[in-house]
C-alpha positions as CSV (number, residue, x, y, z in Angstrom):
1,X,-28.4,42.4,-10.3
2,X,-26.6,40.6,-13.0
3,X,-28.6,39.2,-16.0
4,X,-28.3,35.0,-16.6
5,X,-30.2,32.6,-18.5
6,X,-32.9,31.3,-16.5
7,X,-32.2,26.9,-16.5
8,X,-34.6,26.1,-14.4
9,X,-36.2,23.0,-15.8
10,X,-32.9,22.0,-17.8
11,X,-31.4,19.0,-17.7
12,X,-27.3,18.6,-17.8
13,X,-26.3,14.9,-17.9
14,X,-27.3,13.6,-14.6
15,X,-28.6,16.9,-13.0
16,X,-31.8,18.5,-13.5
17,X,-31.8,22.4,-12.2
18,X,-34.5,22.9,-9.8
19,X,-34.3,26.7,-9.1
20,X,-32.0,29.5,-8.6
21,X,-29.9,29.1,-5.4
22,X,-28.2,32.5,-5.2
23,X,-24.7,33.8,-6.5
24,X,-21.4,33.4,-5.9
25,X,-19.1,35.6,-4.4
26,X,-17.2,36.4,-7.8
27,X,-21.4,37.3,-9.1
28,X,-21.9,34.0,-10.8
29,X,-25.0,32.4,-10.9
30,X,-25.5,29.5,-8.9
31,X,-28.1,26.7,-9.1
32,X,-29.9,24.3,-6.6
33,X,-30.2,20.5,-8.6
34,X,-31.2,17.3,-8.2
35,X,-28.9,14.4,-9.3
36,X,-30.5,11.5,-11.0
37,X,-29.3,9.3,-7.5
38,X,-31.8,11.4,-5.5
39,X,-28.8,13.7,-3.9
40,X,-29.6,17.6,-3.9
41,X,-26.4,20.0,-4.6
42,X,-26.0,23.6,-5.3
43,X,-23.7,24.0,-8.7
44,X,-22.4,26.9,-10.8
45,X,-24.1,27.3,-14.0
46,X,-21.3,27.6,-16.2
47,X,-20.1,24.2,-14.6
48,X,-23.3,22.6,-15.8
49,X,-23.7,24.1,-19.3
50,X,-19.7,23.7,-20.4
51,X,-19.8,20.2,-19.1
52,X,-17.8,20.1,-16.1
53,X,-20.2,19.3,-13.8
54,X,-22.1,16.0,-14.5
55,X,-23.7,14.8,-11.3
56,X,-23.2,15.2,-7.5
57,X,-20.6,13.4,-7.8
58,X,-22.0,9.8,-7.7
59,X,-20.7,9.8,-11.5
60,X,-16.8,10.1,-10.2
61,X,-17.4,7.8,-7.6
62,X,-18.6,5.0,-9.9
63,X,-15.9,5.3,-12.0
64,X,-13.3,5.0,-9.8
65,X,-15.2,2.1,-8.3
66,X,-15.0,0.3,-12.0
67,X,-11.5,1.2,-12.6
68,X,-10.7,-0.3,-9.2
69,X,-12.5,-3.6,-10.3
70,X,-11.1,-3.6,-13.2
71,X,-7.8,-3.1,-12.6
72,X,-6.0,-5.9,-11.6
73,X,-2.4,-6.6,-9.7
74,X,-0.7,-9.5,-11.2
75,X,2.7,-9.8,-10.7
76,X,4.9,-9.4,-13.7
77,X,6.5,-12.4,-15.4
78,X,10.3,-13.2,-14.7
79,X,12.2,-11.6,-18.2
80,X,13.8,-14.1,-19.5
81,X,17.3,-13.8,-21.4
82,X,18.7,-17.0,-23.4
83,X,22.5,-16.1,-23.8
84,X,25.3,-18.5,-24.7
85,X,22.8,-21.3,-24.8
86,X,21.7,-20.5,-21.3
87,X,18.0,-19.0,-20.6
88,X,18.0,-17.1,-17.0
89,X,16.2,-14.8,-15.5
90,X,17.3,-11.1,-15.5
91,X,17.7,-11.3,-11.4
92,X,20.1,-14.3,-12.0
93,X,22.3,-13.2,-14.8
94,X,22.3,-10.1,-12.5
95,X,23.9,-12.6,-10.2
96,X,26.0,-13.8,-12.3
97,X,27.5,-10.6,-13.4
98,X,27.7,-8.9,-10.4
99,X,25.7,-5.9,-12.0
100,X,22.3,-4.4,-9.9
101,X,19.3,-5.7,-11.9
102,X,18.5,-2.0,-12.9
103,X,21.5,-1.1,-14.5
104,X,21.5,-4.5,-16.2
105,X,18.5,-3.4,-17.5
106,X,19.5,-0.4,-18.8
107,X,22.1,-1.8,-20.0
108,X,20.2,-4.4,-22.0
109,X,17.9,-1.5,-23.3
110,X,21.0,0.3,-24.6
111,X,23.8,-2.2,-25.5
112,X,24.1,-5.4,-27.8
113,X,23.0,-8.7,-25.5
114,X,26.4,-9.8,-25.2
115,X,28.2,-6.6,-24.2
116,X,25.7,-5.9,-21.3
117,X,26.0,-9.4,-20.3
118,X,29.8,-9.5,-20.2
119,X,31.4,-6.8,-19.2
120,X,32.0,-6.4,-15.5
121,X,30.3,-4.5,-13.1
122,X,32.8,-1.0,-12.4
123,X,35.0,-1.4,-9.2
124,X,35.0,0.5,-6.5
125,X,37.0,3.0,-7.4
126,X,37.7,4.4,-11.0
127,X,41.1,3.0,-12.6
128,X,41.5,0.2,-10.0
129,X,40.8,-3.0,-11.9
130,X,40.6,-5.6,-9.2
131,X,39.8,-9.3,-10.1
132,X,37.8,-9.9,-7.2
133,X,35.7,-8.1,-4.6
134,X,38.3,-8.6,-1.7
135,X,40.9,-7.4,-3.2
136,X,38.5,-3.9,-4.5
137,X,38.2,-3.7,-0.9
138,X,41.5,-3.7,-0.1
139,X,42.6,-1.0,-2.9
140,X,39.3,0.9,-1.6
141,X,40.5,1.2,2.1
142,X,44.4,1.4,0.8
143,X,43.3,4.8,-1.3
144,X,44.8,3.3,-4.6
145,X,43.7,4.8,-7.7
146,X,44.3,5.8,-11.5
147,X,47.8,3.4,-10.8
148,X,48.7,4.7,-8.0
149,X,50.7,2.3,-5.6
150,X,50.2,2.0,-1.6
Protein backbone atom coordinates (compact mmCIF):
# COMPACT_ATOMS: atom_id res chain seq x y z
CA UNK A 1 0.00 0.00 0.00
CA UNK A 2 1.41 3.32 -0.89
CA UNK A 3 2.28 5.84 1.85
CA UNK A 4 0.22 9.56 1.80
CA UNK A 5 -0.38 12.22 4.10
CA UNK A 6 -3.28 11.54 6.05
CA UNK A 7 -5.85 15.15 5.37
CA UNK A 8 -8.50 14.10 7.07
CA UNK A 9 -9.76 17.04 9.00
CA UNK A 10 -8.06 19.65 6.44
CA UNK A 11 -9.63 22.22 4.97
CA UNK A 12 -8.85 23.32 1.08
CA UNK A 13 -10.69 26.48 0.11
CA UNK A 14 -14.26 25.36 0.12
CA UNK A 15 -13.77 21.58 0.79
CA UNK A 16 -13.17 20.06 4.11
CA UNK A 17 -11.70 16.21 3.72
CA UNK A 18 -13.84 13.90 5.52
CA UNK A 19 -11.97 10.52 5.17
CA UNK A 20 -10.02 8.46 2.86
CA UNK A 21 -12.18 7.25 -0.20
CA UNK A 22 -9.87 4.78 -1.83
CA UNK A 23 -7.25 5.16 -4.72
CA UNK A 24 -7.07 5.78 -8.09
CA UNK A 25 -6.33 3.52 -10.75
CA UNK A 26 -2.81 5.24 -11.49
CA UNK A 27 -2.27 4.59 -7.08
CA UNK A 28 -3.24 8.10 -6.13
CA UNK A 29 -4.87 8.80 -3.13
CA UNK A 30 -8.29 9.83 -3.32
CA UNK A 31 -10.46 11.65 -0.78
CA UNK A 32 -14.23 11.74 0.24
CA UNK A 33 -15.20 15.83 1.01
CA UNK A 34 -17.66 17.96 1.87
CA UNK A 35 -18.08 21.32 -0.01
CA UNK A 36 -19.01 24.32 1.98
CA UNK A 37 -22.70 24.16 -0.21
CA UNK A 38 -23.53 20.88 1.54
CA UNK A 39 -22.53 18.73 -1.79
CA UNK A 40 -20.34 15.50 -0.95
CA UNK A 41 -17.62 14.61 -3.84
CA UNK A 42 -14.69 12.29 -3.93
CA UNK A 43 -11.40 14.40 -5.06
CA UNK A 44 -7.73 13.54 -5.69
CA UNK A 45 -5.45 14.87 -3.06
CA UNK A 46 -3.00 16.41 -5.06
CA UNK A 47 -5.99 18.31 -6.69
CA UNK A 48 -6.88 19.76 -3.32
CA UNK A 49 -3.36 20.55 -1.87
CA UNK A 50 -1.79 22.24 -5.33
CA UNK A 51 -4.96 24.22 -5.66
CA UNK A 52 -6.89 22.89 -8.48
CA UNK A 53 -9.65 21.68 -6.90
CA UNK A 54 -11.61 24.37 -4.86
CA UNK A 55 -15.13 23.11 -4.41
CA UNK A 56 -17.64 20.68 -5.99
CA UNK A 57 -17.89 22.78 -8.39
CA UNK A 58 -20.48 25.31 -7.12
CA UNK A 59 -17.32 27.72 -7.22
CA UNK A 60 -17.23 27.45 -11.28
CA UNK A 61 -20.68 27.67 -11.51
CA UNK A 62 -20.93 30.94 -9.69
CA UNK A 63 -18.52 32.45 -11.64
CA UNK A 64 -19.76 31.86 -14.72
CA UNK A 65 -23.13 32.90 -13.48
CA UNK A 66 -21.45 36.57 -12.47
CA UNK A 67 -19.59 36.85 -15.67
CA UNK A 68 -22.90 36.19 -17.48
CA UNK A 69 -24.53 39.11 -15.41
CA UNK A 70 -21.99 41.03 -15.91
CA UNK A 71 -21.37 40.94 -19.21
CA UNK A 72 -23.39 42.87 -21.19
CA UNK A 73 -24.35 42.99 -25.27
CA UNK A 74 -24.60 46.44 -26.44
CA UNK A 75 -24.30 46.98 -29.84
CA UNK A 76 -21.33 48.79 -31.00
CA UNK A 77 -21.50 52.51 -32.00
CA UNK A 78 -21.60 53.39 -35.85
CA UNK A 79 -17.54 54.61 -36.63
CA UNK A 80 -17.74 57.63 -37.79
CA UNK A 81 -15.29 59.09 -40.50
CA UNK A 82 -15.38 63.04 -41.24
CA UNK A 83 -13.66 63.31 -44.75
CA UNK A 84 -13.73 66.25 -47.13
CA UNK A 85 -15.96 68.02 -44.71
CA UNK A 86 -18.45 65.14 -44.77
CA UNK A 87 -18.98 62.87 -41.45
CA UNK A 88 -20.41 59.25 -42.54
CA UNK A 89 -20.56 56.26 -41.29
CA UNK A 90 -18.02 53.47 -42.30
CA UNK A 91 -21.12 51.30 -43.87
CA UNK A 92 -21.93 54.49 -45.98
CA UNK A 93 -18.60 55.62 -47.23
CA UNK A 94 -18.43 51.90 -47.99
CA UNK A 95 -21.33 52.77 -50.20
CA UNK A 96 -19.95 55.32 -51.55
CA UNK A 97 -16.81 53.78 -52.59
CA UNK A 98 -17.99 50.71 -53.76
CA UNK A 99 -15.39 48.96 -51.36
CA UNK A 100 -16.87 45.87 -48.70
CA UNK A 101 -16.87 47.55 -45.21
CA UNK A 102 -14.02 45.03 -44.16
CA UNK A 103 -11.57 45.86 -46.49
CA UNK A 104 -12.37 49.52 -45.98
CA UNK A 105 -11.47 48.87 -42.73
CA UNK A 106 -8.43 47.44 -43.29
CA UNK A 107 -7.79 49.75 -45.45
CA UNK A 108 -8.33 52.65 -43.03
CA UNK A 109 -6.10 50.68 -40.41
CA UNK A 110 -3.25 50.59 -42.92
CA UNK A 111 -3.42 53.58 -45.33
CA UNK A 112 -3.66 57.55 -44.96
CA UNK A 113 -7.63 58.54 -44.66
CA UNK A 114 -7.71 59.94 -48.01
CA UNK A 115 -6.14 57.11 -49.95
CA UNK A 116 -8.41 54.42 -48.47
CA UNK A 117 -11.32 56.62 -49.09
CA UNK A 118 -10.48 57.33 -52.72
CA UNK A 119 -9.18 54.85 -54.55
CA UNK A 120 -11.54 52.49 -56.29
CA UNK A 121 -12.59 49.25 -55.35
CA UNK A 122 -10.31 46.62 -57.91
CA UNK A 123 -12.38 45.43 -61.03
CA UNK A 124 -13.31 42.30 -61.77
CA UNK A 125 -10.62 41.28 -63.48
CA UNK A 126 -6.88 42.45 -62.95
CA UNK A 127 -5.69 45.11 -65.75
CA UNK A 128 -9.27 45.86 -66.94
CA UNK A 129 -9.99 49.33 -65.74
CA UNK A 130 -13.70 49.78 -66.32
CA UNK A 131 -15.49 53.06 -65.33
CA UNK A 132 -18.51 51.42 -64.35
CA UNK A 133 -19.85 48.15 -63.12
CA UNK A 134 -21.64 47.25 -66.48
CA UNK A 135 -19.16 47.72 -68.50
CA UNK A 136 -16.61 45.28 -65.72
CA UNK A 137 -19.29 42.91 -66.55
CA UNK A 138 -19.11 43.01 -69.98
CA UNK A 139 -15.03 42.78 -70.11
CA UNK A 140 -15.69 39.93 -67.42
CA UNK A 141 -17.93 37.71 -69.61
CA UNK A 142 -15.86 39.07 -72.98
CA UNK A 143 -12.46 37.43 -71.29
CA UNK A 144 -10.62 40.83 -71.74
CA UNK A 145 -7.64 41.26 -69.74
CA UNK A 146 -3.96 42.84 -69.15
CA UNK A 147 -5.18 44.98 -72.70
CA UNK A 148 -6.25 42.42 -74.37
CA UNK A 149 -9.03 43.32 -77.04
CA UNK A 150 -12.28 41.04 -77.74
Amino acid sequence: MPRFRDLTGDRYTRLVVIEFADFSRHGKARWHCECECGASVIVLGASMTSGRQVSCGCYRREVAAETSRTRTLVPPEPRLITYDGRTQSLAAWSRETGVSPQLLSHRLAHWSLERALTTRARPYRRGADPDDIHEATATTQRGVTHGQGP
